[in-house]
N, C-alpha and C positions, 0 to 999 in steps of 0.2 A: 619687247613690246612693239605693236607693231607703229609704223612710222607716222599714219595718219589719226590714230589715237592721241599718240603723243604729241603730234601740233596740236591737237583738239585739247588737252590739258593745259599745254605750253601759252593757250591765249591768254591775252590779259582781262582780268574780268573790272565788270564793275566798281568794287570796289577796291581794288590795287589801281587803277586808272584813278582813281581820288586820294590814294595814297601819294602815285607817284607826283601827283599837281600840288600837293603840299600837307597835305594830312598826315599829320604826324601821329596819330593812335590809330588803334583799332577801336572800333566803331563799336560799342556794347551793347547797342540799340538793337543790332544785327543778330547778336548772340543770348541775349538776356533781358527780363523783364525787372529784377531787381535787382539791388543795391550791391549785392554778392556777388561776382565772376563768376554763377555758376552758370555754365552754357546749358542752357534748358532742350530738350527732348522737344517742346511744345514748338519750338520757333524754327528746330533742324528739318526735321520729321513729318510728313505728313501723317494725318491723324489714321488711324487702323495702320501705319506701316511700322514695320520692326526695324527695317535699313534703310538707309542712305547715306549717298555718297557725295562729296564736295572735295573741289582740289583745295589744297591747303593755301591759304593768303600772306604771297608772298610780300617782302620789299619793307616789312613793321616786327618791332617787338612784340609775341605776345606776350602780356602780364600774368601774372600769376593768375591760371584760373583752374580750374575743376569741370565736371562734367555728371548729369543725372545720367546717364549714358556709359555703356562702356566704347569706347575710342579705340580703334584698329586702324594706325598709322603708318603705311607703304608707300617706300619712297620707288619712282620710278625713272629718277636721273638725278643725279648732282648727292645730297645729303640733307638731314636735316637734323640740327641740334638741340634736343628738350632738355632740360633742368628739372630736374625731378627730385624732390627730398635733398635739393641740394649738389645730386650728385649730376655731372654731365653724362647723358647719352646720346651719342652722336649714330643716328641712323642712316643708313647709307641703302645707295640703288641696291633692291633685291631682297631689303629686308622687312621684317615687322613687328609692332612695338604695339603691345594690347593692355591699353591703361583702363584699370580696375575704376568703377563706379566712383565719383567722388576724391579720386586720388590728383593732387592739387599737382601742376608743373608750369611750365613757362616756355614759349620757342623763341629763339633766338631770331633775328629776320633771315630769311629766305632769299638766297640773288634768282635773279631769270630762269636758271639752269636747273635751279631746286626745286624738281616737281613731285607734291607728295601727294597723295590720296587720303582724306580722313574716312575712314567709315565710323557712320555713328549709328550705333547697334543697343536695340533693348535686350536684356539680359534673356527673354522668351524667345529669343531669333534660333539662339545657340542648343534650343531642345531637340532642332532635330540632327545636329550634329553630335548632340550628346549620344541619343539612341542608336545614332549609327555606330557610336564605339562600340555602344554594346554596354550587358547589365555586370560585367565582373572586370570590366578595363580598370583597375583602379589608377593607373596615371590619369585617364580621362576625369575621373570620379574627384583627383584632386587639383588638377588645370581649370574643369569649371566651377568648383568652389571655389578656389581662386577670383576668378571673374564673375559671379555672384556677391562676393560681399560688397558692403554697402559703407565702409569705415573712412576714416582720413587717415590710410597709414601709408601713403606713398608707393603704391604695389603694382608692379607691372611683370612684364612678360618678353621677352625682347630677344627674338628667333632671327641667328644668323644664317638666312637659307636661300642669301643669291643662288647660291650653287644649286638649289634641288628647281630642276626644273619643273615637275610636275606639279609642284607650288604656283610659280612663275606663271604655269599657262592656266592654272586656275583662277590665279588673281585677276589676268588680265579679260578673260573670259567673265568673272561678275563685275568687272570696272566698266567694261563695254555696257554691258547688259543695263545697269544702272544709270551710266552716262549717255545713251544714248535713248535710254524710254522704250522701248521694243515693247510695250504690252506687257500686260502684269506675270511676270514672271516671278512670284516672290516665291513660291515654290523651287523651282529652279535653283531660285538664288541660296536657300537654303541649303539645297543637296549641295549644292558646289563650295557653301560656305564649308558643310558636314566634309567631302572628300578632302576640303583643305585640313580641317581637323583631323583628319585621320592619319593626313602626311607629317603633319607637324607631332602629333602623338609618336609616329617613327623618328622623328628627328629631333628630340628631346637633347642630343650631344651638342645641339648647336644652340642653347636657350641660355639667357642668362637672367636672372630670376631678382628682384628686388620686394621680399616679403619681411613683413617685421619680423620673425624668429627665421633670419635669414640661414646660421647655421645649421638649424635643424631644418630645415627644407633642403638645403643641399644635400644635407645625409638621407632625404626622403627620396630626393630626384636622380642620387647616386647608387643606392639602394636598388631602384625600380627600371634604373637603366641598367645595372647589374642580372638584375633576374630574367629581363628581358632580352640582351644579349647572351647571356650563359644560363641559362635554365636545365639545361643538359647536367650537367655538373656543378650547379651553383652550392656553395655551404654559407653557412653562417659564420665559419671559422674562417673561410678564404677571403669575405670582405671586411670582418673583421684584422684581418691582415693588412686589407689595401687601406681603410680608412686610420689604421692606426687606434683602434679602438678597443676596451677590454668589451667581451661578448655580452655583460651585464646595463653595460652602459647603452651598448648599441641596441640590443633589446629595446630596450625600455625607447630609447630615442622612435624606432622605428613603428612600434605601436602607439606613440604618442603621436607622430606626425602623420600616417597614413592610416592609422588605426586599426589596422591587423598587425598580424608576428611575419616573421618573417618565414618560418612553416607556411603558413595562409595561403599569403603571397606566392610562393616559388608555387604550390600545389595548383591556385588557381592558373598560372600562366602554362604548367606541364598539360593541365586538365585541357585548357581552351586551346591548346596547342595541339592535343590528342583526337580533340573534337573535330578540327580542321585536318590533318589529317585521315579520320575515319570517313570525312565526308568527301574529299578531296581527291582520292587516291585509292589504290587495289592495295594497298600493303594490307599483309597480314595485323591482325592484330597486338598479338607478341611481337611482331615486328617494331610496332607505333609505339608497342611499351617500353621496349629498349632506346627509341631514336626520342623521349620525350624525356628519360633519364630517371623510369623505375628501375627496380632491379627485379621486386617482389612480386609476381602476373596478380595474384590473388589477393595484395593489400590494391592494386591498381581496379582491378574489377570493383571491386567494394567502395571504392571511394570513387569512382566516373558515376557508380549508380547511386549513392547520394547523392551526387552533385547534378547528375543531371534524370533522374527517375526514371531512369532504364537501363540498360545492360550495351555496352560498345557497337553489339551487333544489331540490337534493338534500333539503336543512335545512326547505324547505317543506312539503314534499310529507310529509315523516317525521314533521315536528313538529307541524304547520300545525293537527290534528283534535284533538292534546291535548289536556285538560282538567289544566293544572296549571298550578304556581305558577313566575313566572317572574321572573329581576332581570338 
């Protein structure tokens, strides 16, 4: 991040200047109009907007509280520790941590060094980074049901992705934007929230997930990171191998948790894989059918044009000129 940013986050603000003179709480006048810790939308938020952005207050405990909001916490030096359902997560420079609606936690105080970013986002922000995924991503389809619901089960999101830069220069590109007021960009801010969705949907290896049917999510997110790396040659017998699982069980697990089979799945990812290909590139067509891991030309013809109501060379010819986003 760049240097003069980070002194601009690194000041001390208002209310940490009253902490540090002897105010021992946080201030819930600041955050909330009733009796309940929940941090209200109405007092963050200006009215018509879907984001904003506030550095986190350091130098105090916070207490247990909640949010009508879903919460997008990036640390951009030092660390920062939440208590959540109990459990400690300790976020660190690079990373981000996306607490679900209502899902209750606690921060530990903050020293000097500890500079986080809260974004507080309404659930309508994230529509246009859902349609950037696109209408058959089903990892997307169940990341933002994830951040959609509305419950107290302690559910978060918490993407280890120092390492992916093109994360990095996205966050810091809508932190500027945000913190410095530049004219309404909330479009903008969107698409860039959407590109960060996109990356983080590739970077699923790096997620660590806190859902109440935590093992069955795992097998959902293992599953989908499976088809997604090996689609080529994916089976039902080969991850049933790696999860350890008899094939009756894992069935059932996988259409319960993502809500297709696992046919569905591998088809949609070879399909949409075929599509980007046909549009993308001069390979032949039997070519694409081979490199997406049919065997069959004539069961693959037959099912591209179910799925997408034309025939592959139909699909070229329409799509082949676009200039858009594809998965």
């Amino acid at each position: 991040m760049q240097q003069f940013l980070l002194d601009h986050l690194r000041e001390i603000s208002e209310e940490e200047r009253k902490i540090l003179d002897g105010v021992a709480e946080v201030d819930r006048e600041l955050y909330t109009s009733g009796k309940d810790f929940t941090v209200d939308s109405a007092k963050m938020l200006e009215e018509g907007k879907l984001i904003a952005v506030r550095t986190h207050t350091r130098f105090v405990h916070f207490p247990l509280h909640r949010h009508n909001y879903i919460e997008v916490l990036y640390v951009c030096e030092g660390s920062l520790t939440n208590i959540i359902d109990g459990k400690e997560v300790v976020v660190r420079k690079g990373e981000l941590l996306f607490l679900n609606q209502f899902t209750r936690h606690e921060i530990l105080p903050a020293e000097e060094n500890d500079i986080a970013i809260n974004f507080m986002v309404l659930p309508e922000f994230f529509d246009v980074a859902y349609s950037m995924a696109g209408n058959n991503n089903v990892l997307a389809d169940f990341l933002v049901n994830v951040l959609r619901q509305d419950e107290e089960r302690g559910e978060y999101l918490y993407f280890k992705v120092s390492e992916v830069l093109q994360i990095q220069n996205l966050l810091e590109n809508i932190i500027y934007s945000l913190v410095t007021g530049n004219g309404d960009q909330s479009r903008i801010n969107q698409t860039t929230m959407g590109l960060i969705f996109l990356y983080l949907l590739d970077s699923v290896q790096y997620v660590e997930m806190r859902l109440p049917n935590q093992y069955e999510n795992m097998i959902a997110m293992t599953t989908l990171d499976y088809i997604e790396q090996q689609y080529k040659t994916a089976t039902l017998t080969e991850l049933c191998g790696r999860l350890h699982l008899p094939m009756h069980l894992l069935s059932k697990l996988i259409k319960k948790t993502i809500g297709f089979n696992f046919k569905e799945l591998l088809q949609r990812k070879r399909l949409n894989k075929a599509a980007e290909l046909i549009c993308d590139t001069d390979l032949p067509i039997n070519d694409i059918i081979a490199a997406v891991g049919y065997e069959n030309n004539s069961y693959f013809h037959r099912v591209f044009k179910e799925h997408y109501h034309m025939t592959p060379r139909e699909f070229r010819i329409t799509n082949g000129k676009k200039d858009q986003v594809r998965l």
